[in-house]
C-alpha positions in Angstrom: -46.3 68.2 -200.9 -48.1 64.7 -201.9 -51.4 63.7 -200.1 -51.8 59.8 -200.0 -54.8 58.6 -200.4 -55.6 55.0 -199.2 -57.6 54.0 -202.5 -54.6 54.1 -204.5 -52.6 51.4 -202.3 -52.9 47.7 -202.5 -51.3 46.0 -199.4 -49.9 42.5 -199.6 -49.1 41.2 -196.1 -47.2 38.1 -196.7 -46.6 35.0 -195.0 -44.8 35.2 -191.2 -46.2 38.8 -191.1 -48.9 40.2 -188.7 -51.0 43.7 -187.7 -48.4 43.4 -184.5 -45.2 41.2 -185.9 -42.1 41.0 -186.3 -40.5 44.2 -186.5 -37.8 42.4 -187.2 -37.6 41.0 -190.1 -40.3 43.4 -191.2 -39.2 44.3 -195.2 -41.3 46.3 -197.2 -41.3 46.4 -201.1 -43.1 49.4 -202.2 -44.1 49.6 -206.4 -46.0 52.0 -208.3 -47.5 51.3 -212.1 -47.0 54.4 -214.5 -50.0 53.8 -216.4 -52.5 53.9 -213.3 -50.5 55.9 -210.2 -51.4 52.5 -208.2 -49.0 51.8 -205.0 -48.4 48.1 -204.7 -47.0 47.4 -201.1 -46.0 44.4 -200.0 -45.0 43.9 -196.4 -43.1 40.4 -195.5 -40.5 38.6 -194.0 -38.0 39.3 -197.4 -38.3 41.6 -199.8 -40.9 40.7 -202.8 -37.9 40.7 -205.3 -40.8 39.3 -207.3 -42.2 42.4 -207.8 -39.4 44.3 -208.7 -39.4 45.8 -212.5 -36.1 46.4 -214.7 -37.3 50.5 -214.0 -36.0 49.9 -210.3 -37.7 52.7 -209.3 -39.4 50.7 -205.7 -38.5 51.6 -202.5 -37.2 48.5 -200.2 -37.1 49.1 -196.4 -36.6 47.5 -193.0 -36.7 47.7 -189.3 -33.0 47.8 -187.6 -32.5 47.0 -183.9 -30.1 49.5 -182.1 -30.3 47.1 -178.7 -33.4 47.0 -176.5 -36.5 48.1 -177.7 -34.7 51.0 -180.3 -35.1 50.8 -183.7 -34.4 52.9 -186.6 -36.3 52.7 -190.1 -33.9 52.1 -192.9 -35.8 52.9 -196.9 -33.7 52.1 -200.0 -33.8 53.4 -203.3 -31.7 53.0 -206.3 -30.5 56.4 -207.7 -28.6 54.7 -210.9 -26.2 52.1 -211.5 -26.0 51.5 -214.8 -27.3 54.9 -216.6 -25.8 58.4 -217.3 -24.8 61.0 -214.6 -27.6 62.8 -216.3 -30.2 60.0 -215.7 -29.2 59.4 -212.6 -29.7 63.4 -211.4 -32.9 62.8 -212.9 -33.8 60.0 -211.1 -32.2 61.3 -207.8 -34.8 64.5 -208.4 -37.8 61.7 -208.9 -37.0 59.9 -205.5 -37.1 63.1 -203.5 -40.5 64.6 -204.6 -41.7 60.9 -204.6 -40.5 60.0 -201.2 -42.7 61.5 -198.8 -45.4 60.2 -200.5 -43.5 56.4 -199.9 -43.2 56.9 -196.7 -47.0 58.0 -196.1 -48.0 54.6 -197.9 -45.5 52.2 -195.7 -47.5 54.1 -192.9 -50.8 54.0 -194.3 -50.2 50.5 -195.5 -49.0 49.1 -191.5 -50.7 51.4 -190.1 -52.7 48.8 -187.4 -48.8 47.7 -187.2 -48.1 51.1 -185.6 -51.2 51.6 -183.9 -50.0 48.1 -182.1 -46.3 49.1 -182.2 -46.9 53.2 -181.0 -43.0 53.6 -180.5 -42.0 53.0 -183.7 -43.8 56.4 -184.5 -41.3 58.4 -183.2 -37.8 56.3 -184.3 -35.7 57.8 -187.3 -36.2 57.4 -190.7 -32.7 57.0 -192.6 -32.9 56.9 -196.5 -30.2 55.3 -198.7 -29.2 56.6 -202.0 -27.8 53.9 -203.7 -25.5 55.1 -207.0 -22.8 54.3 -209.0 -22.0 58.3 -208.7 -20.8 59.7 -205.6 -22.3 62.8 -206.1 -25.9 60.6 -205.7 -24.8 58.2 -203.5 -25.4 59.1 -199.8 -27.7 58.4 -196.7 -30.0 61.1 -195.5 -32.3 61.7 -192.1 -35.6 61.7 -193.2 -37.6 62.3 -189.6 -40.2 59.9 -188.0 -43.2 58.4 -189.2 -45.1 61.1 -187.0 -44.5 63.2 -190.0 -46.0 61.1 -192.3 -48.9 59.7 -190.4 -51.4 62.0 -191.6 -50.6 61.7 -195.4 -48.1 64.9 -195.4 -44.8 65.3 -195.4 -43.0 68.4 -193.9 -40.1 67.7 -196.1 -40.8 70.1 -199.2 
């Protein structure tokens, strides 16, 4: 299990973007540098494509609308593309120890967003494997942000 910790995220709210709105279009473009263990998030109307390194190894996400007032969370990550099956098992073995960790900073990063927006807390998290290899490419439930809220993740 991963513990976030606020003092390692810097939040970027961007244009259009509020502590109550949208939810949608509410895109989040969550970095990390290697060097420091720093989580860049940055929460706007589009994704901050410039903040996006050749690694690819951010996590893009965004509110869906399923009619009124029901909405699932949608989280993106690319698995591998253009890099070995080997690489990309690798990098597929990354994203899951890494992700509950993600998901606590998108949640500690909005969090007045969800204080203001409370029934968002409780609407399905759906992760997106994006790969060139079928074997890695796949969409998986990942719970609520109730899970998360607290910093923990119950996925091991």
């Amino acid at each position: 299990m991963f513990k976030f910790t606020k003092n390692n995220l810097s939040v970027n709210l961007r244009p259009g973007i509020t502590p109550c709105q949208p939810i949608i279009p509410r895109r989040y473009t969550l970095t990390h540098s290697d060097q420091t263990g720093q989580l860049f998030l940055s929460i706007g109307l589009d994704y901050a494509t410039d903040e996006i390194n050749a690694s690819r190894d951010e996590v893009l996400a965004e509110w869906h609308c399923l009619g009124t007032r029901s909405y699932q969370f949608h989280a993106y990550v690319c698995i591998g593309s253009h890099c070995s099956k080997t690489e990309a098992a690798s990098r597929n073995r990354h994203f899951i120890r890494r992700l509950p960790l993600a998901l606590s900073a998108i949640y500690g990063g909005d969090r007045s967003f969800f204080y203001n927006r409370t029934e968002l807390l409780t609407a399905p998290i759906w992760l997106h494997f994006q790969s060139a290899y079928c074997k890695f490419h796949r969409t998986e439930y990942w719970g609520m942000f109730t899970e998360y809220a607290n910093g923990y993740s119950r996925r091991v």
